[in-house]
Structures are given as C-alpha cells and as structure tokens.
N, C-alpha and C positions, 0 to 999 in steps of 0.2 A: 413318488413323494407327493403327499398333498399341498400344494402351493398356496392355499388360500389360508391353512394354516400355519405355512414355515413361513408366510413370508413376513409377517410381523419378529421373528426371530432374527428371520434373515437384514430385515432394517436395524434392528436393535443392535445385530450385530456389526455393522457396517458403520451407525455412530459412532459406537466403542470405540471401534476399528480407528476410526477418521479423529475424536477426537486425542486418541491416544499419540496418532502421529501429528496431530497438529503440535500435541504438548511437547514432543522429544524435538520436533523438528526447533521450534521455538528456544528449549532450553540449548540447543547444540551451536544454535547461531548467535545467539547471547553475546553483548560484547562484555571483556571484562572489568569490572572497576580497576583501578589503581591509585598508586599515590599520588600520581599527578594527574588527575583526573580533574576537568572543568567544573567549575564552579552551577553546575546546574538542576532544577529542582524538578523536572520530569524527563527529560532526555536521556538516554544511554546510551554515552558516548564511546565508540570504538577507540581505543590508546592512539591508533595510525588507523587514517582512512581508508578504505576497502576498496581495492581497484574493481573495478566493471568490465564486464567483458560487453563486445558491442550486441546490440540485437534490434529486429525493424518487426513492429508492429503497425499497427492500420489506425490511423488516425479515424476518429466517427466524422470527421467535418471532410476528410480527403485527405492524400498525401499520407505519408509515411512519419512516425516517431522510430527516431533511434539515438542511442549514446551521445551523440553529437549535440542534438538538441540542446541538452541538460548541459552545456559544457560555457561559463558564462556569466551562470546564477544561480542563487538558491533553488533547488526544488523539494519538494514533498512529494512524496509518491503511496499510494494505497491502491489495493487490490479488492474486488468484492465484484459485485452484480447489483444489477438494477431490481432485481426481485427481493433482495436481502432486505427482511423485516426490520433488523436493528440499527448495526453496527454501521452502517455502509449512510444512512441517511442522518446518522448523528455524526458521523464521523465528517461528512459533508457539513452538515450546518456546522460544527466547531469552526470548520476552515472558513464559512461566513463569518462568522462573529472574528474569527481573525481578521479578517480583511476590513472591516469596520473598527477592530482597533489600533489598527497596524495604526505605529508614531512617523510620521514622514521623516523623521532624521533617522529613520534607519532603515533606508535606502526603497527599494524596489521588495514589492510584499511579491515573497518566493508562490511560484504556478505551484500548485495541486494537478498532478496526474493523478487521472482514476484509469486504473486497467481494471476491467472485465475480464473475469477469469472463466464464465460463460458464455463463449463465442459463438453458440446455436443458439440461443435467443435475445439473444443484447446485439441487436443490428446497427445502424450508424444511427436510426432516426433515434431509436430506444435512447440511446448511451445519449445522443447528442442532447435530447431534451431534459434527460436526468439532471447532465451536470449540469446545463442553463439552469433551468429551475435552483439551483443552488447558489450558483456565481457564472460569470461570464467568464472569469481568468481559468475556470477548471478544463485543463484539457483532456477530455474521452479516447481512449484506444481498446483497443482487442488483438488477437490474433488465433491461430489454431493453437491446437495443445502444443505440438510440438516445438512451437515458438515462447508460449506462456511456461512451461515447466518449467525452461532453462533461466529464463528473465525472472519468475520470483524466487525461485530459489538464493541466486546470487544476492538477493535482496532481502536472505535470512525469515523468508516466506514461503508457505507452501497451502495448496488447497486441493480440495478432492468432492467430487460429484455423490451424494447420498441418496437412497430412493427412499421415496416419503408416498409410494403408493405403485398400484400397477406401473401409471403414463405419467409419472410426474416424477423431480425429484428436486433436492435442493444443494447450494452449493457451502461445503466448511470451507471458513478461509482465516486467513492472520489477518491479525485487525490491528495490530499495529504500523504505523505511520513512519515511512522510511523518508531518512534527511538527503539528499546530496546535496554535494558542494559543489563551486562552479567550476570545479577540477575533473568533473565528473566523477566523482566515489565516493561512495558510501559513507558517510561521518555518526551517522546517530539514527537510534529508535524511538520513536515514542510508542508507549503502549497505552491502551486502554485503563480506564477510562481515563479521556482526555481532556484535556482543560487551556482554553484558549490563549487566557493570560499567563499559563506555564509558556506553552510554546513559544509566545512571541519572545521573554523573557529569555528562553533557552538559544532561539534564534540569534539572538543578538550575543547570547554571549560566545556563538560559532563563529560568528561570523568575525568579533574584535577578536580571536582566539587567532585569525589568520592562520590556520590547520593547512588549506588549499596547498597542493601539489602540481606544478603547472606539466601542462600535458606532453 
C-alpha cells in the first residue's frame, strides 16, 4: 500500500468515522423533554437526575478529583484540550462572562471543571495555565484513557483522537457543558452554542427547582 497516498483517505476516513459517533453517541444520551419539564431556555433538563458512578482523576494543581468533590454544589463540567482551536476556549470565556454576571442573591457561582481528554500532552503546567488564563475558580484534571472513557461517557460524552498528519493529530469531543447537582448527578446539558445569560438564568431555575437527591 502507498501510504503517502492513502493516508489522506485514511484521515478523511477517521473524521467520518469520529464525527459520526460523536453524533449517535450524543443523540442516545439526550435527555428527554416532558410534560413536566422546567421552565428553561437553553438547558436540557434530565426528568430525574442521573446517578454517577465514582472516578479519580489528577488534579493539574496536585491531589486527586473525584465524585465527592462535586457533592455540596453546583458544578459545570466540560471536556476538550488545550490545543482545541474552538470550542474549548469559547466555551471557557462564556464561563468568564458568567462569573462577571453571576447576581449574588443566587448563591455561590457553580466551579467549571475542565477535563482533558488529552492526557499526552496537557501536563499539569499546560492545563494549569489554560484554565488561569481564563478564571481562577476553573478547576484543570486529566487522567489516562482508561480512567477518562468511563467518566465522560456517564456524562453523556464521548471523544476520540484523529490523525491530521504523519506525527500529529487532533482530538473530537462533546462540546456540550454538563450540570451537576450538589447531590452529585447529573441534572442538565447545555449545548453549543452557548450563551452566558441563558445559563445563569437556567442555573437558577435548577437550583429553586430543588431536584437534589441527598446521598
């Protein structure tokens, strides 16, 4: 086989490939509307929140994230890399602009996790400076594959490594922005593209909805 001309084939196919499962993986973890379904203008809200299963990832500052963490207070969780051209560095400034308009009568502005789903090249400095540069509240982890498959999936995410050359490659991922509750599971999605005064809006209406299931 001539390599230097399948392998443009061979990338092309591998998009396909990657974007096709993004799109099933995405519509299968869909939550579904209902009747009784909250009153909110970008959120997609699960009917009953989604238990979690636990998992420990590597903090980029030190020390361990796991399930426990989360258990308390609102969080926001997204998935991407630091090399991500788009989505990953808008999706960070939104959660800026959220925190500059977060209203203080509605409580504690929920931490943004960013997990890398890039674990060879997003090392603790990488990841750590990423998210500063963005916010101080955003807390950076990683972990190996074997740890990361299991943790976005439950999180009705999924990602996959593409070759974009010989020695390079880049990474597909869900770009939608996962809710938990201080019960630790799962309540809501936000999808792209996002919108700062949706979410806080949304936020607040999870939060007086008092969904939470104590642990």
């Amino acid at each position: 086989m001539n390599l230097s001309r399948s392998l443009p084939w061979l990338i092309a196919a591998a998009a396909l490939a990657g974007a096709l499962g993004l799109y099933l993986g995405q519509r299968h973890f869909s939550p579904a509307a209902g009747p009784d379904a909250l009153p909110t203008r970008a959120a997609v809200v699960f009917p009953e929140p989604r238990q979690l299963a636990g998992f420990q990832l590597d903090r980029s500052t030190g020390g361990t994230l796991s399930l426990a963490d989360w258990r308390g207070h609102w969080s926001l969780v997204f998935i991407g890399f630091t090399r991500c051209p788009d989505a990953c560095p808008q999706t960070l400034a939104v959660y800026r602009d959220i925190e500059k308009a977060w209203p203080q009568e509605a409580g504690p502005i929920p931490t943004l996790y960013f997990v890398s789903v890039d674990p060879e090249r997003d090392d603790a400095d990488a990841l750590t400076g990423y998210a500063r540069f963005f916010s101080e509240r955003i807390v950076a982890a990683t972990a190996g594959h074997d740890q990361l498959g299991p943790f976005t999936r439950q999180l009705g995410m999924i990602y996959m490594t593409t070759p974009t050359g010989e020695d390079d490659y880049t990474v597909d991922h869900s770009t939608q922005l996962a809710v938990v509750g201080p019960d630790a599971r799962l309540h809501a999605l936000f999808r792209a593209p996002l919108d700062a005064q949706a979410i806080i809006g949304d936020l607040q209406v999870l939060q007086a909805a008092n969904r939470t299931i104590d642990p």
